[in-house]
SEBASE-919442 format. One record per residue (C-alpha): y, x, z. Coordinates in steps of 0.02 Angstrom, whole numbers, padded with zeros to 5 digits, always signed. Each point is the difference from the previous one (the first is absolute). Example, Ala and Ser with C-alpha at 12.3 -4.5 7.8 and 13.67 -1.06 7.14 Angstrom:
BEGIN
-00225+00615+00390/+00172+00069-00033/
//
This chain:
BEGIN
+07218+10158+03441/-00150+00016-00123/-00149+00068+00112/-00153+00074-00085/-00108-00061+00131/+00044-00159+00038/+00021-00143-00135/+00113-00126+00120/+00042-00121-00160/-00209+00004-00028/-00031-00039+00176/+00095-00147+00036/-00057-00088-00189/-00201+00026+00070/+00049-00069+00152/+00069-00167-00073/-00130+00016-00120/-00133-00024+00150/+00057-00118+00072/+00034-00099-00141/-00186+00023-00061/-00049-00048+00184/+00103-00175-00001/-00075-00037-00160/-00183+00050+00055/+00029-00124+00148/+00087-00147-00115/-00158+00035-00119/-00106-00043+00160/+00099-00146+00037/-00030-00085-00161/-00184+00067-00022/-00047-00096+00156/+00122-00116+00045/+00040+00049+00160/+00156+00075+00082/-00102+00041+00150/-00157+00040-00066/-00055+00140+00149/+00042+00021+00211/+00127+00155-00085/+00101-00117-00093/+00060-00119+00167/-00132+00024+00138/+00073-00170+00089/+00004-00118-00156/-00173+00085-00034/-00058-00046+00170/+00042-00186-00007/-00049-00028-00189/-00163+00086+00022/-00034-00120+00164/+00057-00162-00106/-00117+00040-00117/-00135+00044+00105/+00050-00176+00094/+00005-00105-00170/-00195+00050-00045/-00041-00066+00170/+00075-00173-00041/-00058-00005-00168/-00167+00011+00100/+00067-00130+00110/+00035-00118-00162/-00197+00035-00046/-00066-00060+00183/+00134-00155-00040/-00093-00034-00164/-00147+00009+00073/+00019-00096+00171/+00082-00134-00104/-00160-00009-00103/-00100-00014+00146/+00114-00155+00073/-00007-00066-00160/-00171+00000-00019/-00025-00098+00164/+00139-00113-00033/-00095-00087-00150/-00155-00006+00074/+00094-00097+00116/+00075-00139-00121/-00172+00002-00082/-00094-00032+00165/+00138-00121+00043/-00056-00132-00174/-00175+00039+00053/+00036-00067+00179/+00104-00155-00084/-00169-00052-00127/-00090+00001+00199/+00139-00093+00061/-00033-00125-00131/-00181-00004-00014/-00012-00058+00198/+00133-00132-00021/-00115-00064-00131/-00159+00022+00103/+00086-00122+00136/-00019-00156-00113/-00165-00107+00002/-00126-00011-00101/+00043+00185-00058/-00157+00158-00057/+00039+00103+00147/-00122+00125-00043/+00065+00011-00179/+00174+00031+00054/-00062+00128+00112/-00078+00088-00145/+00189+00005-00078/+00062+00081+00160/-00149+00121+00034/+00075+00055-00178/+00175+00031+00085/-00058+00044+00155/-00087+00158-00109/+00170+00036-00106/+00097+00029+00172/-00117+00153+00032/+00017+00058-00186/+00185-00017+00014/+00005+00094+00174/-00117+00159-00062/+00089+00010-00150/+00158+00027+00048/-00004+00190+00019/+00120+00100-00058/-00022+00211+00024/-00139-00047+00121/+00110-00099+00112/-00058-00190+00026/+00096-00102+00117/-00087-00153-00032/-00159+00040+00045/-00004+00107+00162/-00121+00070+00136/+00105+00021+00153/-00158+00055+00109/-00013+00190-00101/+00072+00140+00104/+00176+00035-00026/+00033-00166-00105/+00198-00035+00002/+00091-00165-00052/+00155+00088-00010/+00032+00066-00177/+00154+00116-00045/+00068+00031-00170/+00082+00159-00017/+00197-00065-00051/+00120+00164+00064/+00032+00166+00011/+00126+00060+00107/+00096+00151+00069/+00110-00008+00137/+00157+00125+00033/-00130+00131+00087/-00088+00010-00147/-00146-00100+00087/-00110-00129-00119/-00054-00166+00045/-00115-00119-00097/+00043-00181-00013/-00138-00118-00019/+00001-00201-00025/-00126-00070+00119/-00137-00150-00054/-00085-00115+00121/-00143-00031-00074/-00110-00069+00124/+00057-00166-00034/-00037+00037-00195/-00161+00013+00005/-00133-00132-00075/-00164+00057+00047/-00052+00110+00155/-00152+00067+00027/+00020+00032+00184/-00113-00088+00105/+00099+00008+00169/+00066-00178+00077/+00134-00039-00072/+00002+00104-00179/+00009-00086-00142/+00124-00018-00156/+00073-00148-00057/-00144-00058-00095/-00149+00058+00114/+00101-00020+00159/-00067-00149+00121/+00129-00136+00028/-00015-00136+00125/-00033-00158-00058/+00126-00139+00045/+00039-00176-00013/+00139-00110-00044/+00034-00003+00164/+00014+00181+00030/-00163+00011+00107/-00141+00095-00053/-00149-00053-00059/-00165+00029+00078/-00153-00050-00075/-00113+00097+00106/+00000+00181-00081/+00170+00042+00093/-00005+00192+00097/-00098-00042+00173/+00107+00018+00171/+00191-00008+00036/+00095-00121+00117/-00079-00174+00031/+00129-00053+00140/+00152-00107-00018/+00095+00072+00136/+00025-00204+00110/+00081-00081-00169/-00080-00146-00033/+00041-00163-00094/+00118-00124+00078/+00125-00136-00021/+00180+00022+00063/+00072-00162+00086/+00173-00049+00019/+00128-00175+00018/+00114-00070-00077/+00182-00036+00035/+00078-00160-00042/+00145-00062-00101/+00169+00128+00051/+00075-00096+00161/+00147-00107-00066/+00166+00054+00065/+00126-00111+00097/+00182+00040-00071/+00167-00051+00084/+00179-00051-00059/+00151+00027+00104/+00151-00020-00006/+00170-00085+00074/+00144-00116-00057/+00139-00070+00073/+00116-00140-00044/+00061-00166+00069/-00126-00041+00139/-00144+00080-00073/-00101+00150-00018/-00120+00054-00139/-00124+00138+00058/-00164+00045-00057/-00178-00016+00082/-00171+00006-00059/-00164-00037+00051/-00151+00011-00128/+00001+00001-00192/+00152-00095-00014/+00194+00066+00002/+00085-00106+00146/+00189-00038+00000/+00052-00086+00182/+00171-00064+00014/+00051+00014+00191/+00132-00134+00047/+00124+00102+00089/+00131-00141+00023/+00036-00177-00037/-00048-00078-00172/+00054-00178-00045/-00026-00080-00174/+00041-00160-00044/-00106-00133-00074/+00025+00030-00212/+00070+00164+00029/-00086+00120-00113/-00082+00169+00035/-00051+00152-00126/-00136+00138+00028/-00006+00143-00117/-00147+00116+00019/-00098+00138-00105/-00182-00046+00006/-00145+00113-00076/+00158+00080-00124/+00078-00162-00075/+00159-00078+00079/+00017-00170+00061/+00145-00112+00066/-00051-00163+00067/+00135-00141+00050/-00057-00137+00133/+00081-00172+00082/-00013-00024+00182/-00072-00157+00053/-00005+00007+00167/+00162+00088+00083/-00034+00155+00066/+00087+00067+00192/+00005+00072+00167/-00161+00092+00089/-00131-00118-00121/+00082+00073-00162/-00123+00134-00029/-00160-00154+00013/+00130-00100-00119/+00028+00125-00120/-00162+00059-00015/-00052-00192-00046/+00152-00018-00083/-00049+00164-00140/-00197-00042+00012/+00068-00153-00124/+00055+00117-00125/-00128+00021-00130/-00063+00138-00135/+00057+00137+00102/-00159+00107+00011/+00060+00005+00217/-00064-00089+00124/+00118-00035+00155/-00054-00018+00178/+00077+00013+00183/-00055+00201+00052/-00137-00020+00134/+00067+00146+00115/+00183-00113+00014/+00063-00167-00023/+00162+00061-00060/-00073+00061-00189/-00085-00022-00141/-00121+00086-00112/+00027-00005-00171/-00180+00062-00067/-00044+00056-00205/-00137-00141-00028/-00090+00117-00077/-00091+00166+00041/+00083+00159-00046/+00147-00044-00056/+00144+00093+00065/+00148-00134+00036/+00211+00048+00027/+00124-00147+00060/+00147+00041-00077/+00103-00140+00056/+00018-00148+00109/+00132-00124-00020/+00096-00178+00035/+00074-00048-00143/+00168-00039-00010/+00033+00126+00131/+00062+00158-00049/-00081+00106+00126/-00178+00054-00038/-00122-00048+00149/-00076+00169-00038/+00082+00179-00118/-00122+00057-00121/-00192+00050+00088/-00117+00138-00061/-00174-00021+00072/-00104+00181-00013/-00166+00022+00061/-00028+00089+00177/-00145+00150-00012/-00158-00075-00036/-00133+00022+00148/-00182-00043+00061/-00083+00002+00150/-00180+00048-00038/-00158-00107+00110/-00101+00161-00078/+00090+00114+00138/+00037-00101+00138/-00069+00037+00196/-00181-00047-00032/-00029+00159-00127/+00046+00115+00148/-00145-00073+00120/-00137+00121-00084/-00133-00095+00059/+00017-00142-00129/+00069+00118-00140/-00106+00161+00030/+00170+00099-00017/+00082+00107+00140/+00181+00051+00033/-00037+00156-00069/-00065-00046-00179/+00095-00003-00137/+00090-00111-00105/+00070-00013-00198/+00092-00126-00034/+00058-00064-00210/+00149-00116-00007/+00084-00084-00149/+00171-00009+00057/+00137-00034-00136/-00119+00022-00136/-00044+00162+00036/-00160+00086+00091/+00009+00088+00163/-00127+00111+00066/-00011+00050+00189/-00086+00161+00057/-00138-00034+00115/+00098-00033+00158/-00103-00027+00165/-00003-00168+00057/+00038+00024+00172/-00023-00118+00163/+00110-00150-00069/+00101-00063-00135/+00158+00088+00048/-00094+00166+00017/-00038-00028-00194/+00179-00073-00064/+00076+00173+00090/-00140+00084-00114/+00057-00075-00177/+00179+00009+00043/-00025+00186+00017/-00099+00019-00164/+00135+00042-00134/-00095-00117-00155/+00007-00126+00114/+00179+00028+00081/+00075+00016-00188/-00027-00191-00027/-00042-00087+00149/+00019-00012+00212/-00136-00077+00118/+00046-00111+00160/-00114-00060+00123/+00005-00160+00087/-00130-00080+00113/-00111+00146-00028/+00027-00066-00225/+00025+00139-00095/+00141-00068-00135/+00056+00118-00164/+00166-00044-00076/+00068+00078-00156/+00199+00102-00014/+00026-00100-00123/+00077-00179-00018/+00025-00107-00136/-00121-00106-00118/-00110+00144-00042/-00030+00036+00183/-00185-00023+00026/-00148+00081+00121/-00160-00030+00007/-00162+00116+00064/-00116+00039-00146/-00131+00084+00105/-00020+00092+00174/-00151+00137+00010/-00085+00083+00154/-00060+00152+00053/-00082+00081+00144/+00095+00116+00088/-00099+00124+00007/-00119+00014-00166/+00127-00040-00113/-00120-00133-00079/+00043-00169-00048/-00038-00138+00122/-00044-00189-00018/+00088-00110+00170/-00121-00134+00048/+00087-00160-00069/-00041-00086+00172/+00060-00170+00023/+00202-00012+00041/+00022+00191-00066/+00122-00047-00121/-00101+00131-00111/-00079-00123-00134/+00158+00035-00104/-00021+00189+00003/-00094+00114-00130/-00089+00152+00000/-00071+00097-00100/-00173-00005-00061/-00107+00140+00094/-00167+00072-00040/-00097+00120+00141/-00166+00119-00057/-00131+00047+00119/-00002+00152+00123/+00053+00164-00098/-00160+00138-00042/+00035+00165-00045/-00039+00026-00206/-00052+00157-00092/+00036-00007-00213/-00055+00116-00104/+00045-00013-00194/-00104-00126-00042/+00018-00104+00137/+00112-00184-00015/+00063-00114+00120/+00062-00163-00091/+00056-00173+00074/+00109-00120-00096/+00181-00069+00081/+00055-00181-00054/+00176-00050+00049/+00119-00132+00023/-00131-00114-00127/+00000+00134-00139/-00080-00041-00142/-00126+00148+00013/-00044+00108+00126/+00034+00180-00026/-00126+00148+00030/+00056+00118+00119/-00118+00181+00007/+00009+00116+00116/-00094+00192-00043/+00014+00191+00055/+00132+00048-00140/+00130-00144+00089/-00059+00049+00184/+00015+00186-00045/+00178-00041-00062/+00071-00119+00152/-00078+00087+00124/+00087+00187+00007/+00005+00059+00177/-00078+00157+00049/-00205-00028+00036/-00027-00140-00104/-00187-00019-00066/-00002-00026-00164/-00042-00181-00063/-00005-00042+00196/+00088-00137+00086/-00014+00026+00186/+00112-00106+00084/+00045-00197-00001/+00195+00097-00029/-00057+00090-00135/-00078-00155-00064/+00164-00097-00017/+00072+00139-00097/-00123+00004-00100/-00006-00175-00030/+00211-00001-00032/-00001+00132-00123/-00148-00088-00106/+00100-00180+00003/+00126+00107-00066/-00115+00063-00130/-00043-00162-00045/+00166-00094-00005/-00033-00087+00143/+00193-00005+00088/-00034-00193+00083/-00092+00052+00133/+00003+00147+00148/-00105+00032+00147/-00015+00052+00163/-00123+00030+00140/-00040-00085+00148/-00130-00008+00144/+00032+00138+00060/+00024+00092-00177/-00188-00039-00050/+00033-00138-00127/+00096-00006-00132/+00141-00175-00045/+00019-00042-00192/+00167-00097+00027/+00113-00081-00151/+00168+00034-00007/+00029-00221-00052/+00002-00135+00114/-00049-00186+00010/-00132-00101-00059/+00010+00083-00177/-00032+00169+00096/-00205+00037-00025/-00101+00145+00000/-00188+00060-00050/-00091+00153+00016/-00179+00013-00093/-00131+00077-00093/-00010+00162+00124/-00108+00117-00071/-00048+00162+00054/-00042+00089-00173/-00115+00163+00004/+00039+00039-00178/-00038-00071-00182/-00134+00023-00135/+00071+00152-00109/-00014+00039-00182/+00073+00095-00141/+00051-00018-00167/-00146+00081-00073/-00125-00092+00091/+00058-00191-00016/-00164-00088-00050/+00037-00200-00037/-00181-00013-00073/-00125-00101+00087/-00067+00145+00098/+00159+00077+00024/+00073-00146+00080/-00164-00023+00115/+00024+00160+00067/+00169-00017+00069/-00065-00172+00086/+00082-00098-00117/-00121-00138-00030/+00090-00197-00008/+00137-00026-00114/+00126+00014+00135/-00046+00177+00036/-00024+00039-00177/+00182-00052-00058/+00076+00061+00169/-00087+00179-00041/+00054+00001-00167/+00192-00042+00059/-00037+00139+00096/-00042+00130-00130/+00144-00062-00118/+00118+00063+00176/-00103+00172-00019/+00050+00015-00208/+00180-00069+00052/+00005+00158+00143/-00071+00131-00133/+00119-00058-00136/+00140+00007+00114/-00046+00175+00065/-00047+00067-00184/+00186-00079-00034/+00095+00098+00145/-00119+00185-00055/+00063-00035-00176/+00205-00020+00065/-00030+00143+00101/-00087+00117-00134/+00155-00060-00142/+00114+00035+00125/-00061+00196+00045/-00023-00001-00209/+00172-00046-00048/+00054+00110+00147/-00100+00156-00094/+00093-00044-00166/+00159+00040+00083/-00032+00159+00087/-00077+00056-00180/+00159-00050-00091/+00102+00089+00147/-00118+00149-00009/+00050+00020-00180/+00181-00025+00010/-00003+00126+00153/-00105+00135-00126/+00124-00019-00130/+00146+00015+00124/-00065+00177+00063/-00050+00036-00175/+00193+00020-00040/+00053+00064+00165/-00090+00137-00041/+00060+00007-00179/+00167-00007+00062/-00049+00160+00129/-00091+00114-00125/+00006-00052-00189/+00113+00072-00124/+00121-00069-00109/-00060+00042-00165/+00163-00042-00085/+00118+00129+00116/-00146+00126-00017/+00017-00012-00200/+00174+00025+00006/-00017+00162+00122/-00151+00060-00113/+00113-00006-00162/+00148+00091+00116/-00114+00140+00074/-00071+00029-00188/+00166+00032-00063/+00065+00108+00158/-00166+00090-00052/+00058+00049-00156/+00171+00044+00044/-00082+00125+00134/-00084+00088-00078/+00104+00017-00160/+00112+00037+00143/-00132+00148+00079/-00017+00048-00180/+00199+00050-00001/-00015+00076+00151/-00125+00129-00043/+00087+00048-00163/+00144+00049+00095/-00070+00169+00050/-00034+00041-00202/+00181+00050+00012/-00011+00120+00098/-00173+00077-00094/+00115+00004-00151/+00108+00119+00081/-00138+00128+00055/-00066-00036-00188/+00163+00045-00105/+00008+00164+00096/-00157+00072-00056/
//
């Protein structure tokens, strides 16, 4: 139906035309700006989040500016550092030189006056955006060691922000400090103690006034000890038994010498020029040694007769005797000491039937019986030891050492032997017997290589713990017994340390070639002694003395000797852990030290005047002063070292959070490109699209309107 008022075909072409002109007017925006999402009305959310990405990227592009400029800052300090580091080495080198004699002291002071002034142009020079690190003032208000560089920016999934700093400790940076509280001071205009090769300081008479003066009872002495002979040789026994035609082969012993007896156990008759053979293993080698009877051999007397008869035979090593304890056999004795000796056969010759079958001699378990701990040590009165102190016994048996615990002594000699039986070191390789109130120790083993001996016995009282020395009265049996060597102090006084006090003494032991210094302060009593109260720097108590005293042996290397208290916990026992005559031990130079002279860096003077007013005056004080200040240049140089290492290490640190800080920029950078920029090349392609639908509306439109000219024409041709 045509309709006058209403163009339908017109309507719908305007429509597409609109909205084609309105897709094109937005893909004209696209490419005009480049974004997508250019306003909230295009995708509120990816909006949202691009516009906070961006907002958060300017803050770490600030954050790479505060890197730039912290790492400046480090950087700055840093080579002031290695400069004031060669300054310190020409200062180093210009005191080793002053040590020689004959040398311009004042002129090579003049050279170091020169240094001395570069360190403080070095230290107020290194400023970098008004910060100086080197040169300081911690006494102003409000003064803080701890720098921060600004290195993060953050947001967390509540959309709170944080700010990540890296944090400099720069209180141990610093060369120069113009605070004049005790204690301040940088590494160059700090006051260092002065010390000596020894590790003592050095007082020449300008050291601080006051401190401890008191030694606390420790005083010099000599420890004393004795000896132990030779290890107690060890009898060994052979056994054994053989029989055969009248005679028995078994084995005895006595001494150092193996024993064969042959026990006549029947009738024996040899004839004059009948012929006998003895074959035997002596010290390894085998022998076989053929005799002719002389004198005939019978009846009760045979055993007299043979043992004549066989003392004939010579270049057998044996000796051959009638056995003392019976008349009815004979020993047949190595003629020399340890040598182990096996009869393997005994023989008439001509008869078929061996005398004796093959023998094996073997050693019994070697023993001792020990004068050192027979009934006289238990009478207390001549050995000063009761039944309730303590003994340690050391054996050698079978090569091997044995260490008791410290087993009471008890009221005799079997009261002991029950003791070591029960110890399990002991046990493992050994039993003890008593008999006749003789304590004797006898190895498990048996054999050639079975062998005891006592290598030392020690004492202590029962009820200190501390070592103790038995009178060697007359008849003790003790002369063959060592101890160790033992050195007592003096009655223990409370001591008070404060940071500059020293208490030194030097330990010799066991003949040492040197003696080695051994320094007790606050810093180690403030570190061993922990419990709840505890004074600072203060020893109170002869107990807390000895722990003291432990933990700076310790310090020192010292493992060869450990105390103990005694009389009545007021003195303190130095006691060495050897025995014997080699055992020694030496406690001197005790010195209660209330501090050392003091200087810095800055103010080392090795001119004439300089060295006058530190006290140094002979040649020994000047050259042990100068050692000195060489130590101080050492310290600074070291310390300058470990600033440097720590400022390269927070500067290489800063060069990595600015490359990350970068990287992390560019990463948002295109998440955010990927949210809200357009894709110019799909934009171009819809802008040459919509142009062309343009066209084609409203050409279409165009058609549309024309439509109704056909029904004008009809009004028209009727006029």
């Amino acid at each position: 139906m045509t309709s006058v008022n209403t163009n339908a075909a017109a309507l719908t072409a305007l429509r597409t035309l609109q909205n084609t002109n309105a897709q094109l007017e937005t893909t004209q925006g696209r490419i005009s700006t480049g974004y997508k999402i250019g306003e909230a009305k295009d995708n509120a959310a990816y909006w949202s989040i691009s516009t906070t990405l961006k907002s958060d990227n300017k803050s770490l592009s600030t954050v790479k500016d505060a890197l730039g400029l912290g790492g400046a800052t480090v950087d700055t300090a840093y080579q002031g550092l290695n400069k004031a580091k060669d300054v310190l080495d020409e200062i180093k080198a210009k005191l080793t030189a002053a040590t020689q004699d004959g040398v311009n002291r004042d002129t090579i002071q003049q050279e170091i006056s020169q240094l001395q002034d570069q360190l403080k142009s070095i230290a107020s020079s290194s400023i970098f955006s008004g910060e100086n690190w080197l040169s300081v003032d911690t006494s102003i208000p409000g003064y803080n060691a701890n720098k921060q560089v600004v290195a993060s920016f953050s947001r967390d999934a509540n959309g709170s922000v944080a700010i990540g700093t890296i944090k400099v400790d720069t209180s141990a940076v610093s060369l120069f400090d113009a605070s004049t509280a005790t204690g301040a001071g940088g590494i160059v205009n700090g006051a260092v103690s002065l010390k000596g090769t020894d590790g003592r300081d050095i007082d020449l008479g300008i050291a601080t006034v006051g401190g401890n003066t008191s030694k606390a009872g420790l005083a010099s002495a000599v420890g004393t000890s004795t000896g132990l002979a030779a290890g107690t040789a060890m009898a060994s026994t052979v056994t054994g038994a053989v029989a055969g035609a009248g005679l028995d082969a078994t084995g005895a012993a006595s001494g150092a010498q193996d024993v064969a007896t042959l026990a006549m156990n029947g009738s024996l008759k040899l004839a004059v020029g009948q012929k006998v053979s003895l074959s035997y293993v002596l010290a390894g080698t085998a022998y076989t040694t053929t005799y002719t009877v002389a004198n005939a051999v019978s009846g009760s007397s045979s055993a007299g007769a043979l043992a004549t008869e066989l003392a004939n035979m010579t270049g057998t090593g044996l000796t051959i005797a009638v056995n003392s304890g019976t008349a009815t056999s004979l020993d047949i004795k190595a003629t020399a000491n340890n040598q182990e000796l096996t009869i393997t056969d005994f023989r008439v010759i001509g008869d078929n039937t061996a005398i004796s079958s093959t023998f094996t001699g073997q050693s019994k378990a070697a023993s001792m019986t020990t004068a050192a701990l027979n009934s006289t040590l238990y009478t207390g009165s001549s050995s000063g030891l009761t039944s309730s102190d303590k003994v340690q016994l050391t054996l050698n048996v079978d090569g091997s050492t044995v260490t008791t615990g410290q087993l009471a002594i008890g009221a005799d000699a079997a009261a002991l032997a029950t003791a070591l039986n029960a110890d399990a070191n002991f046990s493992a390789k050994a039993f003890a017997t008593v008999a006749s109130n003789q304590l004797t120790i006898t190895s498990l083993t048996t054999g050639t290589t079975s062998t005891t001996s006592l290598t030392s016995a020690a004492f202590y009282d029962a009820t200190s713990g501390a070592a103790k020395m038995p009178t060697t009265a007359a008849g003790t049996g003790l002369s063959n017994v060592a101890i160790q060597s033992t050195a007592t102090t003096g009655t223990f006084a409370a001591i008070n340390l404060d940071s500059d006090d020293n208490l030194y003494f030097n330990i010799q032991v066991d003949g040492a070639a040197s003696a080695t210094n051994i320094t007790i302060n606050k810093a180690l009593i403030d570190k061993t002694l922990t419990a709840n109260g505890h004074v600072s720097g203060q020893i109170a108590t002869a107990t807390e003395f000895k722990t003291v005293m432990d933990a700076a042996l310790a310090a020192s290397g010292v493992t060869s000797v450990k105390t103990s208290l005694t009389n009545s916990n007021t003195q303190l026992v130095f006691t060495t852990n050897s025995f014997g005559a080699t055992s020694s031990l030496t406690i001197g130079s005790v010195v209660a030290s209330t501090g050392a002279d003091k200087i810095s860096v800055d103010k080392i003077d090795i001119s004439a005047t300089g060295l006058g007013k530190v006290g140094a005056t002979t040649s020994d004080q000047i050259k042990s002063v100068l050692t000195a200040y060489i130590s101080v240049i050492n310290t600074a140089i070291n310390k300058v070292t470990s600033a440097a290492a720590s400022l390269g290490s927070v500067a290489s640190r800063i060069d990595m959070q600015k490359s990350f800080v970068n990287t992390l920029m560019d990463t948002i950078d295109k998440g955010v490109g990927n949210l809200i920029d357009a894709d110019m090349t799909e934009e171009s392609t819809k802008l040459q699209a919509l142009q062309v639908k343009q066209q084609l509306g409203t050409q279409s439109l165009s058609i549309a309107n024309q439509s109704a000219q056909n029904v004008l024409s009809l009004f028209q041709s009727g006029r």
